[in-house]
FILO-857501 format. One line per field, with one value per residue (C-alpha): y, x, z; residue in three letters. Coordinates in steps of 0.001 Angstrom, whole numbers, plus 524288, in hexadecimal, padded with zeros to 5 digits. Example, Ala and Ser with C-alpha at 12.3 -4.5 7.8 and 13.67 -1.06 7.14 Angstrom:
! FILO-857501
yy	(7EE6C:7FBDC)
xx	(8300C:83566)
zz	(81E78:81BE4)
code	(ala:ser)
//
This chain:
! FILO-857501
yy	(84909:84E8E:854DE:84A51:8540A:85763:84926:8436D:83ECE:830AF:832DC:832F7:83345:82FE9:82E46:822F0:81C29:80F52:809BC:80477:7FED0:80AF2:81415:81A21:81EB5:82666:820E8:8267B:81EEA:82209:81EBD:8206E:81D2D:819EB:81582:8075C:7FADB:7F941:7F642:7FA69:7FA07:7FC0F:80163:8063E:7F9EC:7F349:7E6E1:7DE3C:7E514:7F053:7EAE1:7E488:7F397:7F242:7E8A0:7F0E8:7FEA4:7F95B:7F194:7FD47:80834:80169:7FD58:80D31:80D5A:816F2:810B1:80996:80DB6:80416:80A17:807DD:80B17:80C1E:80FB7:812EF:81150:81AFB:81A9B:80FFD:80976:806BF:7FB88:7FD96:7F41B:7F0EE:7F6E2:8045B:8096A:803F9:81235:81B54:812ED:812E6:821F4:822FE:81B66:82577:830BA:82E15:827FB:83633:82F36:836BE:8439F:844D6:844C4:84E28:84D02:84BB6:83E65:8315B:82438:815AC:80B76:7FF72:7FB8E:7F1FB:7EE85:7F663:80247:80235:80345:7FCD4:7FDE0:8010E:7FCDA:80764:8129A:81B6D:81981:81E6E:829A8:82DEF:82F48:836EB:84026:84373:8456D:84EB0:84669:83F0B:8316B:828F3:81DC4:81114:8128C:80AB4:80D86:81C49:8198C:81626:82182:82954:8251C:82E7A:83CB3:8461F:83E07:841AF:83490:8342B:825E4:8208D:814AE:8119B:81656:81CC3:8269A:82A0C:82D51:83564:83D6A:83EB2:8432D:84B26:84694:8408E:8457C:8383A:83992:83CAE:82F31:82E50:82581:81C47:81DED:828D0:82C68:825FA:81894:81C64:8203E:81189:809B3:80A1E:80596:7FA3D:7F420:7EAAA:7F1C7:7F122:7EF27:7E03D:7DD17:7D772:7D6F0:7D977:7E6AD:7E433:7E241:7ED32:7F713:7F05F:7F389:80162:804B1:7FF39:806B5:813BE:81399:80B96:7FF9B:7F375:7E75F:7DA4B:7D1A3:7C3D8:7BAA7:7ACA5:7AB78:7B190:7BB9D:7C593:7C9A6:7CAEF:7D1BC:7DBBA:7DEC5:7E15C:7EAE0:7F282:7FAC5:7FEDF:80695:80E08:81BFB:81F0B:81E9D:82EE9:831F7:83059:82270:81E0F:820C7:81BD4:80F57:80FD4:811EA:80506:7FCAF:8033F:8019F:7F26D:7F111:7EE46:7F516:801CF:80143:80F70:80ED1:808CB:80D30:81726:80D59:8081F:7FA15:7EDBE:7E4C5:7D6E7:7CD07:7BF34:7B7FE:7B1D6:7BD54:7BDB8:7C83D:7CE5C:7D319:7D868:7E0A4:7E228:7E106:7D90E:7DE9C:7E811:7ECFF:7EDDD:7EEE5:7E51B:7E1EA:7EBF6:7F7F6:7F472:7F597:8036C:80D3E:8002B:7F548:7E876:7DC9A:7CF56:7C587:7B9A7:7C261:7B56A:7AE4F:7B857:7B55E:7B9A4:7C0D8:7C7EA:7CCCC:7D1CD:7DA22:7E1B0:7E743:7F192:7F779:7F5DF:80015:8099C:808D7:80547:7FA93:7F8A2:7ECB6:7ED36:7E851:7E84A:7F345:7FB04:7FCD1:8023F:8065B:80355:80A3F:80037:80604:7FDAA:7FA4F:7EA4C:7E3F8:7D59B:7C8A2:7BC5A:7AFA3:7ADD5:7A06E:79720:790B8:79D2E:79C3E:79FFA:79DA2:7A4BD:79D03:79460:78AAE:78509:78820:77F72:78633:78487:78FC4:78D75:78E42:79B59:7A1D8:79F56:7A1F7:7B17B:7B166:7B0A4:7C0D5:7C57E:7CD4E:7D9B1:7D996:7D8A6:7E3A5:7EB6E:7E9CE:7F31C:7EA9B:7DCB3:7DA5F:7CE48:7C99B:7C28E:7B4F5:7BB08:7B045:7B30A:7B547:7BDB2:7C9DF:7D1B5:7CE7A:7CF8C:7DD6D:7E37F:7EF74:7F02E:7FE55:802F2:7FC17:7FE3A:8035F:81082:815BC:80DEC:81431:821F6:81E86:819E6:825ED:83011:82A88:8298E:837D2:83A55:83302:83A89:846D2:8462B:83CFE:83C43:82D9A:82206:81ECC:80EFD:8180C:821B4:82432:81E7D:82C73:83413:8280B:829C7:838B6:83726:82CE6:836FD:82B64:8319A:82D84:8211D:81CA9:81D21:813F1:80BCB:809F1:8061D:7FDE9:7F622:7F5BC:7EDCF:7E734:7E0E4:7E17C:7EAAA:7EE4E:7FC6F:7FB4F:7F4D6:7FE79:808ED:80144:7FFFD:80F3B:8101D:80849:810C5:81D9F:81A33:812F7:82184:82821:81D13:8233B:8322D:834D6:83C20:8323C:8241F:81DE9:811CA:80C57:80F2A:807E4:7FBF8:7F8DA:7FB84:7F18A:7E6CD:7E73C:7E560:7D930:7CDA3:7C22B)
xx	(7A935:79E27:7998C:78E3D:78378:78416:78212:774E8:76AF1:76E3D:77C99:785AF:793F6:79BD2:7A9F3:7AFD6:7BF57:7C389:7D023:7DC0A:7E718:7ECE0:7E5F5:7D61B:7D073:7C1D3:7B7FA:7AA52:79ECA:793CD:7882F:77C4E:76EA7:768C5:75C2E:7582B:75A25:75D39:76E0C:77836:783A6:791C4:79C9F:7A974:7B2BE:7ABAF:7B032:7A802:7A64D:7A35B:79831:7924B:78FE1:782F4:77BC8:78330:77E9F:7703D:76E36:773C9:76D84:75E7F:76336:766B1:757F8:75D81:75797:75F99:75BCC:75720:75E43:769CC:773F7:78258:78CD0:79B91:7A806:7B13B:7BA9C:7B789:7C4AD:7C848:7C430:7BB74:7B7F2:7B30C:7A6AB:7ACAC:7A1F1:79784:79630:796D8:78E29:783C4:783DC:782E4:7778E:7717B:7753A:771C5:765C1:7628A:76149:76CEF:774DB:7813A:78D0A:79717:7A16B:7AD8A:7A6FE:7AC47:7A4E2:7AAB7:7A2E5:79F9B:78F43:78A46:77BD3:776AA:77EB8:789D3:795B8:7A300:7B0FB:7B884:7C7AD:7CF87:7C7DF:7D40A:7DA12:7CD8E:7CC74:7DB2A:7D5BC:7CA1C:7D230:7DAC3:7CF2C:7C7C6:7BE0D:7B537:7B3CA:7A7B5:7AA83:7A649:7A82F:7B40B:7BAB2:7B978:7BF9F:7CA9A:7CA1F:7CBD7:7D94E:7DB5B:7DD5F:7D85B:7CE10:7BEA0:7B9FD:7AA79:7A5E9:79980:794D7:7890A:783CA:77A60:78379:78995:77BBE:778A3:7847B:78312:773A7:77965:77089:77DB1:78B12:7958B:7A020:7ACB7:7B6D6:7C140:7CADE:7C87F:7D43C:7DA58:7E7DA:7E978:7E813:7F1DB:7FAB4:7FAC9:7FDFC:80C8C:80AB5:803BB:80F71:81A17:82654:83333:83743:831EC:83EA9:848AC:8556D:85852:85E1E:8644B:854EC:84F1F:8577A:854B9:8479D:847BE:84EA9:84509:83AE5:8428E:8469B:839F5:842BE:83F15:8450D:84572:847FB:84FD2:8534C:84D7F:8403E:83CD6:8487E:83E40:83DD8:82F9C:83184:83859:82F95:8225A:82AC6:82B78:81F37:82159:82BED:828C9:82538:816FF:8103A:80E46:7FE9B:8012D:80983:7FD6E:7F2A5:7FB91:7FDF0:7ED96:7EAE4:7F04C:7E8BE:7DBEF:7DD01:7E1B7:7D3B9:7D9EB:7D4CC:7DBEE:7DF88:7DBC6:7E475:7F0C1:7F0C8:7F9B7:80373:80CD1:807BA:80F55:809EA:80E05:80A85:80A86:81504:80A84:805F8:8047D:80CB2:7FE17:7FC3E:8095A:80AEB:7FAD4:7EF74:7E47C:7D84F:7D6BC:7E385:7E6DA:7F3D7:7FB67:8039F:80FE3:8066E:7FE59:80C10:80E8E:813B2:815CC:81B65:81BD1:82189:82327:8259E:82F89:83163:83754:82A02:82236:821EA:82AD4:81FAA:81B32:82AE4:82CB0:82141:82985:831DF:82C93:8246F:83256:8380E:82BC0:822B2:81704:8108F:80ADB:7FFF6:7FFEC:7F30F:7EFF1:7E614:7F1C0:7FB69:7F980:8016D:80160:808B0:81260:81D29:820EB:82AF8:82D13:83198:83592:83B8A:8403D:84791:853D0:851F9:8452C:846A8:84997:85675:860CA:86EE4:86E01:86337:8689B:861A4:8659B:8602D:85A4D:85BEF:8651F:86B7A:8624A:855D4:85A63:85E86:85028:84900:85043:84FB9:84144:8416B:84809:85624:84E2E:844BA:84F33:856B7:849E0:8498E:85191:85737:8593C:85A9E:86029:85863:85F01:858DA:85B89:85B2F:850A4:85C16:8658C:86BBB:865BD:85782:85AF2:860DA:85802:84FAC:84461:84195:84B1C:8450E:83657:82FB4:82B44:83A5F:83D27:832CF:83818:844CC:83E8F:835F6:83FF1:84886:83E4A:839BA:84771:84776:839C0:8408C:84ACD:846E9:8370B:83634:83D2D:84B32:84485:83E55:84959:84CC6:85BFF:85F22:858EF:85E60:86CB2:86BE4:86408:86E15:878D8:884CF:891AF:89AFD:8A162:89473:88FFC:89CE6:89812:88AC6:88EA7:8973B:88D39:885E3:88FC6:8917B:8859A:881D0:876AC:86DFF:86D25:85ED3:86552:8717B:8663D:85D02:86AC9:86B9A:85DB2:85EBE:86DA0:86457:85A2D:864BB:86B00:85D2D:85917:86723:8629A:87007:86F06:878AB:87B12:886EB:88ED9:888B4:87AC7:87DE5:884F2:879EC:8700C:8797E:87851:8690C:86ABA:873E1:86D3B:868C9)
zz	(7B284:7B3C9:7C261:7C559:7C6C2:7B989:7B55E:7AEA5:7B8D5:7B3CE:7B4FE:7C12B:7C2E6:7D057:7D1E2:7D7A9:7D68D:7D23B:7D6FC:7CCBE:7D348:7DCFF:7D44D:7D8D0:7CB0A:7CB66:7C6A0:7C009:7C4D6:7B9F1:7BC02:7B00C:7B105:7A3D5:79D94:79AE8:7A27D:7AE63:7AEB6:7B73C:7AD27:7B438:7AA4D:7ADAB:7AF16:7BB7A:7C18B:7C820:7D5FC:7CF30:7C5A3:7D20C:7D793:7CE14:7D84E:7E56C:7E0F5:7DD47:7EA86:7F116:7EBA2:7ECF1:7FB2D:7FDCB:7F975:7EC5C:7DE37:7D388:7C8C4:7C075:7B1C3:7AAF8:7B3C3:7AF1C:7B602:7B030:7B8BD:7B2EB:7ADFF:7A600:7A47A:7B398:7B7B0:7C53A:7D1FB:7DDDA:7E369:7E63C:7DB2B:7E135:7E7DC:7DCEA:7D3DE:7DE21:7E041:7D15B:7CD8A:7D8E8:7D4FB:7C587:7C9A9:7D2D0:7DDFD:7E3E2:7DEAF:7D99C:7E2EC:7E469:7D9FF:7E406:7E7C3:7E5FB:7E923:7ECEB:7F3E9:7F2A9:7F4DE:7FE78:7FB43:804F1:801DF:80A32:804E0:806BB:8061B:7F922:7F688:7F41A:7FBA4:8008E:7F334:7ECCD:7F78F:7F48B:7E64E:7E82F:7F1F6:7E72D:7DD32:7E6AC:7EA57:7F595:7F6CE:7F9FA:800F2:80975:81800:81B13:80C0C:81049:81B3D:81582:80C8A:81597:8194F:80F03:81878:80CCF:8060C:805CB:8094E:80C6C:81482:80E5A:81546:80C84:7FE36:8062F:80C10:80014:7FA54:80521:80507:7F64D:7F78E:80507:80D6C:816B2:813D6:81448:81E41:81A53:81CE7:82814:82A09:83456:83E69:845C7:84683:85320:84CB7:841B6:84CEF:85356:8472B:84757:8552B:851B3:848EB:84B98:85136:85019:85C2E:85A9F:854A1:85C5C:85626:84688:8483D:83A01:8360E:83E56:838C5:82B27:82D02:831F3:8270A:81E97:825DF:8230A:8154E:80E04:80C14:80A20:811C5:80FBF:81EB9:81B91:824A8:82D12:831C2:83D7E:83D50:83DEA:8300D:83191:83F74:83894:82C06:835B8:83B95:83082:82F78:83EAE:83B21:82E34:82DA2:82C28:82055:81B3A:818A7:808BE:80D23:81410:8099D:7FEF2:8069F:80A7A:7FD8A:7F859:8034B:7FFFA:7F1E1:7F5D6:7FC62:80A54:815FD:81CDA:828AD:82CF9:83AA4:83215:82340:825CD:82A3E:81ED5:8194B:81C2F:81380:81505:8094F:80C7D:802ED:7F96A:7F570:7E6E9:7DFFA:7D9CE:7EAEE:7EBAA:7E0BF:7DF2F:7D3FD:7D206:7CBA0:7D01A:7D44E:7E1C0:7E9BC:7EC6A:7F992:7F39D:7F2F3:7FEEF:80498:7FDC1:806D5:81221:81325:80AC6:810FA:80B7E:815BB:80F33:80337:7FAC0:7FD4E:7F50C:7E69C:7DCA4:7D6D2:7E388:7E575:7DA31:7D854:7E1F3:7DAF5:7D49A:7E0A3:7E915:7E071:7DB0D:7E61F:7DDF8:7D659:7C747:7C62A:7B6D7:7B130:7A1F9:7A51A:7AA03:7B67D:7C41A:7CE9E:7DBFE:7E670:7EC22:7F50C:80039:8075F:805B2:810AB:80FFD:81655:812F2:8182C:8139E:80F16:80AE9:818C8:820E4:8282C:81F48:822B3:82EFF:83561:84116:83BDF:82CD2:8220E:81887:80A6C:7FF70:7FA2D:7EDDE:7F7B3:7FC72:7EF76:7EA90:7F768:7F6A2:7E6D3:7E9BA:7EC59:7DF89:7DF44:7DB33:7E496:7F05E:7E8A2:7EBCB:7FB49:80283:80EFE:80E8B:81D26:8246D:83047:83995:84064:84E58:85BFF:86458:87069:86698:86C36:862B7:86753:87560:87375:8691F:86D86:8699D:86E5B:86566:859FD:85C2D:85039:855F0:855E8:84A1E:842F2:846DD:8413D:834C4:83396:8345A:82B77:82182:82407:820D5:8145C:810CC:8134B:80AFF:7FF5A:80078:80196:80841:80572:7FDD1:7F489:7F0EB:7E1B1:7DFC3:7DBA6:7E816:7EF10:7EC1A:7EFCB:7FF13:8024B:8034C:800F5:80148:7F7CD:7FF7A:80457:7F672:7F22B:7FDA2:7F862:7EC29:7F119:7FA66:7ED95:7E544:7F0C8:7F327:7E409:7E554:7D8AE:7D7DC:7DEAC:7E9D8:7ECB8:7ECE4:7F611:7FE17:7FE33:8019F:80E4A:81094:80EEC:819DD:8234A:82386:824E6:82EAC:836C1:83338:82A36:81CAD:817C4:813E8:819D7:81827:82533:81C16:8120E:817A8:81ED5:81307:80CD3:81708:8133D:80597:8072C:8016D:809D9)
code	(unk:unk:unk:unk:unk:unk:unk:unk:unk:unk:unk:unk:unk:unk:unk:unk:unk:unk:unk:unk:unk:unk:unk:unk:unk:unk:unk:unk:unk:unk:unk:unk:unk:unk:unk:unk:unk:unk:unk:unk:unk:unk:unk:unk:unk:unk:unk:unk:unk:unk:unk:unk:unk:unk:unk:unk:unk:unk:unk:unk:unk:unk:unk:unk:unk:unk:unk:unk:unk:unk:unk:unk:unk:unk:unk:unk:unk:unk:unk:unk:unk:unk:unk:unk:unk:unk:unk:unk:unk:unk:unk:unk:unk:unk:unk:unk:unk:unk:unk:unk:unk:unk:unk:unk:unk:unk:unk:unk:unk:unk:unk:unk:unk:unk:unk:unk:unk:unk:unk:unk:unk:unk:unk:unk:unk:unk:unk:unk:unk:unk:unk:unk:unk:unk:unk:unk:unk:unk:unk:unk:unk:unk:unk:unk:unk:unk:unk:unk:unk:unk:unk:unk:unk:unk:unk:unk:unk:unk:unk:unk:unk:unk:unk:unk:unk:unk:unk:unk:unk:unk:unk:unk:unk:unk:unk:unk:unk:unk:unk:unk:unk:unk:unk:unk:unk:unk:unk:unk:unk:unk:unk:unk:unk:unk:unk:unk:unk:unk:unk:unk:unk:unk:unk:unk:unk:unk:unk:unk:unk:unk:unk:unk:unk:unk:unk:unk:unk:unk:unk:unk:unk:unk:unk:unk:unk:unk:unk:unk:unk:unk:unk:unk:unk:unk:unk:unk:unk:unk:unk:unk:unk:unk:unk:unk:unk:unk:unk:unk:unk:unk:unk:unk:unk:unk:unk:unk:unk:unk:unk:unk:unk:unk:unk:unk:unk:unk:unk:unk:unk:unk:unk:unk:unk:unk:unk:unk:unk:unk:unk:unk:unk:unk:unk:unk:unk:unk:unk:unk:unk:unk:unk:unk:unk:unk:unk:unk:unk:unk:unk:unk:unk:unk:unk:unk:unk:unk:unk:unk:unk:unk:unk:unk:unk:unk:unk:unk:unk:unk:unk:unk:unk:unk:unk:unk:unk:unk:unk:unk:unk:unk:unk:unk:unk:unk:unk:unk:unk:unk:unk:unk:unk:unk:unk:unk:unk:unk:unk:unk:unk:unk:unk:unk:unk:unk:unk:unk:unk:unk:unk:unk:unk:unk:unk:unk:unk:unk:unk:unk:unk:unk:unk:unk:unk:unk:unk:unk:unk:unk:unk:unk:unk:unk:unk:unk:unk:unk:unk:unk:unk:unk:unk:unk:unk:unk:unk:unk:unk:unk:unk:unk:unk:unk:unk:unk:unk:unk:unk:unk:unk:unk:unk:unk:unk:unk:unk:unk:unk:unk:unk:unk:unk:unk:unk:unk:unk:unk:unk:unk:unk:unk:unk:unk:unk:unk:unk:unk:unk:unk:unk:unk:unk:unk:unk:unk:unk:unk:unk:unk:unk:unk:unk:unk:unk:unk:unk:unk:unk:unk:unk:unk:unk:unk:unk:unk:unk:unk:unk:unk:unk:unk:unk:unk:unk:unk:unk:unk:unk:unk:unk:unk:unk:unk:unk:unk:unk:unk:unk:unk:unk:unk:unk:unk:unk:unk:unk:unk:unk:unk:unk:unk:unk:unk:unk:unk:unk:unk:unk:unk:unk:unk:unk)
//
C-alpha cells in the first residue's frame, strides 16, 4: 500500500478492522472523488448499517461546518470478499472524503480509525473494541476510538489506544492543532483487589463435607462436576461457591476471556473482568446461544464462559440439541460455527459445572417423603443428558437432603471452610500442577497424563481394576486418574495412592 501522502489529491486511504467470528481482519477504507454526478456509491461487501453511514457522514461533516462535496464519491471496503457491519466505518469514511477532498491532511500511517457517527459528530461505542485493539497492538499500530469503546481498549496494558469523543477531535489531532489523549482504563488496582471479596463464600455451607471437598477439588484440577440429588439439598448452594475459590485469572487468562465479551457486544466490567466468568444460561436457551453464530458471528454462552465457568442449572431440562453441542468444546477447548462461506473458531475452554434432580418429581428414593415416578419416568428423565456427555464430566457427586437439626449442621465450621483458606489450598496446588506440566491436571494429554501420575505397579493393577469394575470407557478411567492426580496434589504428595483413587472412584459411580 501505498504511504497516503503519496496518493492523488482525489484519492485517500485509511485503515480500519472488520470483525469475523473471534477473528479482527484490517480493512482499507478507500475513498475516490470523481467527476460527474453527484453519488456516494459504497462498494466493498456493505450490509445495511454500513450503507446507512452515507446519510451519518454527510449530516455530520456539514454539522462540523467541513463541505460535502457534491461529486461522485465512491468508497471501497477492502478486501472485497469479507463481508463488513455495523457503523464502526462511519469514522474512517468521514476522515476520507476530508482528506481527498483537502479539507484535512493525510494522517500518520500507524493510525487506525473505528467510530460510529451521531448527527452532530459525536461518536459512539463500537462492539468488539479490545479485540480490535489486541489486533492493532500486534500490527504496530494506534487506534482511534469513541470515548467509552477506548475505554475498554485499554484494558489491553500494551496497546496505543487514543480517546476521541467527537469527529471533531480526531480532525484536530490529525491537522495538529489538539493532540487526542492517550486511553486508560477506568479502575485502579484497589478495585481489582476487592472483587474476590465481594463473592459468595464457602463458609455459607453448612454440612456436605462429601460435596465441599467435591468441589475444591474441582477448583484445583479444572474438573468439571455435575451436583445430583433432591431439591433444596443445596446443589445450587454449592455451584455459587465455586468461583470464590478458584485461582486468579493470569493477565493473558483475563484478555482472552475479555476478549470474547467484547467481541459478544456486552459491556466490561472494568473493576471485575479480570475475574473468571460464571455464566449461567437459563434452560430454554436455544442450542444457536450456547454454542454461538448468527449473522454475524458472535459467541455463544460456551465461549463467553472460556477461561470461567459454565453452569447449567437442571442440566436434563436443556435440550438434546443444547447438550450435545458440548461435546466437542468439553474435550478441545474451542468451537467451529461452520457456514457455507467457511468455518470459524471460537475459543471455548470452560469448566462446566452442572446439577440435576434425581427424578422428574425431585425426591428420589431417599426423600422422606415418597416418590411419585415409575422406573420408566426416571430412566427417561436421566437418558435426557446422553451416556457420552456424562462420560465427559469429571465428578458425578451425590448431595445429600440434610435435616435442618442434623449433627452435621450443628457441628460444621465454617471458619475452616471459608473461601479465603480454601482458595489458598486451591492455588498452590494448581501452581504445582503449572510447574510441572504447564496446564491443569482436566487438560492433560493421556500420554503426559500417565507419566505425572507416578502409579506404582499395584496401584496401577488397582486402577485398572476400579476400571473394569465400574465399566469405564477408556475416556472415563483417564478422567478417574485425572481427579486421583489433583486429590494427591490437593494433599502436596508426588504420588497417586490407593486412598487417591478409591475416592476418585466413588465420584464416577453412576446415580
Amino acid at each position: 500500500m501505498r504511504h497516503p501522502s503519496t496518493m492523488p489529491a482525489h484519492l485517500s486511504i485509511l485503515l480500519s478492522r472488520a470483525l469475523l467470528g473471534a477473528r479482527v481482519i484490517p480493512v482499507s477504507v478507500e475513498i475516490h472523488l470523481g467527476n460527474g454526478l453527484p453519488q456516494f456509491n459504497m462498494v466493498g461487501l456493505p450490509d445495511t448499517e454500513v450503507r446507512e453511514s452515507r446519510e451519518r457522514v454527510r449530516v455530520a461533516l456539514v454539522a462540523n461546518g467541513f463541505e460535502f462535496p457534491q461529486r461522485r464519491i465512491t468508497v471501497n471496503l477492502a478486501p472485497a470478499d469479507l463481508p463488513k457491519e455495523s457503523g464502526r466505518f462511519d469514522l474512517p469514511i468521514a476522515l476520507g472524503i476530508l482528506i481527498a477532498s483537502q479539507q484535512l491532511p493525510p494522517p500518520s500511517r500507524d493510525l487506525e480509525f473505528a467510530g460510529e457517527l451521531a448527527l452532530d459528530g459525536q461518536l459512539r461505542p463500537i462492539r468488539g473494541a479490545l479485540a480490535m485493539a489486541v489486533a492493532a497492538h500486534k500490527a504496530g499500530r494506534t487506534l482511534v476510538l469513541p470515548l467509552l469503546s477506548a475505554q475498554e481498549a485499554a484494558l489491553h496494558p500494551e496497546a496505543s489506544i487514543l480517546a476521541a469523543p467527537s469527529l471533531a477531535t480526531v480532525c484536530a489531532h490529525i491537522s495538529g492543532h489538539q493532540k487526542l489523549e492517550r486511553a486508560r482504563p477506568a479502575f485502579s488496582q484497589s478495585d481489582l483487589s476487592m472483587t474476590n471479596t465481594l463473592l459468595p463464600d464457602l463458609g455459607d455451607v453448612r454440612g456436605q463435607m462429601q460435596a465441599c471437598h467435591a468441589l475444591i477439588t474441582a477448583a484445583a484440577g479444572g474438573h468439571s462436576v455435575i451436583f445430583h440429588g433432591p431439591p433444596g439439598c443445596g446443589k445450587t448452594l454449592l455451584a455459587e461457591r465455586l468461583p470464590g475459590i478458584l485461582p486468579p485469572m493470569t493477565p493473558q487468562e483475563a484478555l482472552a476471556s475479555a476478549v470474547n465479551r467484547s467481541l459478544g457486544g456486552l459491556p466490561i466490567d472494568a473493576k471485575t473482568w479480570q475475574q473468571r466468568p460464571f455464566r449461567r444460561p437459563h434452560h430454554t436457551t436455544p442450542a444457536l446461544a450456547i454454542t454461538g453464530g448468527g449473522n454475524p458471528i458472535r459467541p455463544g454462552e460456551i465461549s463467553l464462559a472460556h477461561q470461567g465457568i459454565l453452569f447449567l442449572d437442571e442440566l436434563p431440562e436443556f435440550s438434546r440439541s443444547s447438550l450435545e453441542a458440548l461435546r466437542e468444546p468439553l474435550e478441545s477447548g474451542e468451537v467451529c460455527i461452520s457456514r457455507l462461506a467457511g468455518a470459524e473458531i471460537l475459543p471455548a475452554r470452560f469448566q462446566l459445572l452442572a446439577t440435576m434432580n434425581p427424578c422428574p418429581c425431585g425426591r428420589g428414593q431417599e426423600d422422606p417423603k415418597p416418590c411419585r415416578c415409575t422406573e420408566a419416568r426416571i430412566q427417561a428423565y436421566r437418558s435426557r443428558v446422553s451416556a457420552p456427555i456424562l462420560d465427559r464430566i469429571d465428578l458425578w457427586v451425590a448431595v445429600r437432603k440434610e435435616t435442618f437439626l442434623s449433627s452435621h449442621l450443628a457441628e460444621s465450621d465454617s471458619v475452616e471452610m471459608d473461601s479465603q483458606s480454601v482458595r489458598e489450598r486451591v492455588i498452590s496446588a494448581r501452581d504445582y500442577q503449572l510447574a510441572r506440566q504447564g496446564c491443569e491436571n482436566a487438560n492433560l494429554s493421556v500420554r503426559r497424563l500417565i507419566e505425572v501420575a507416578a502409579l506404582s505397579s499395584p496401584n496401577q493393577s488397582k486402577w485398572h481394576d476400579i476400571a473394569n469394575s465400574y465399566h469405564l470407557s477408556p475416556r472415563g478411567a483417564h478422567r478417574l486418574l485425572r481427579v486421583a492426580r489433583t486429590l494427591a496434589d490437593l494433599d502436596g504428595v508426588a504420588s497417586v495412592s490407593q486412598d487417591h483413587l478409591f475416592v476418585a472412584a466413588q465420584w464416577r459411580a453412576h446415580f
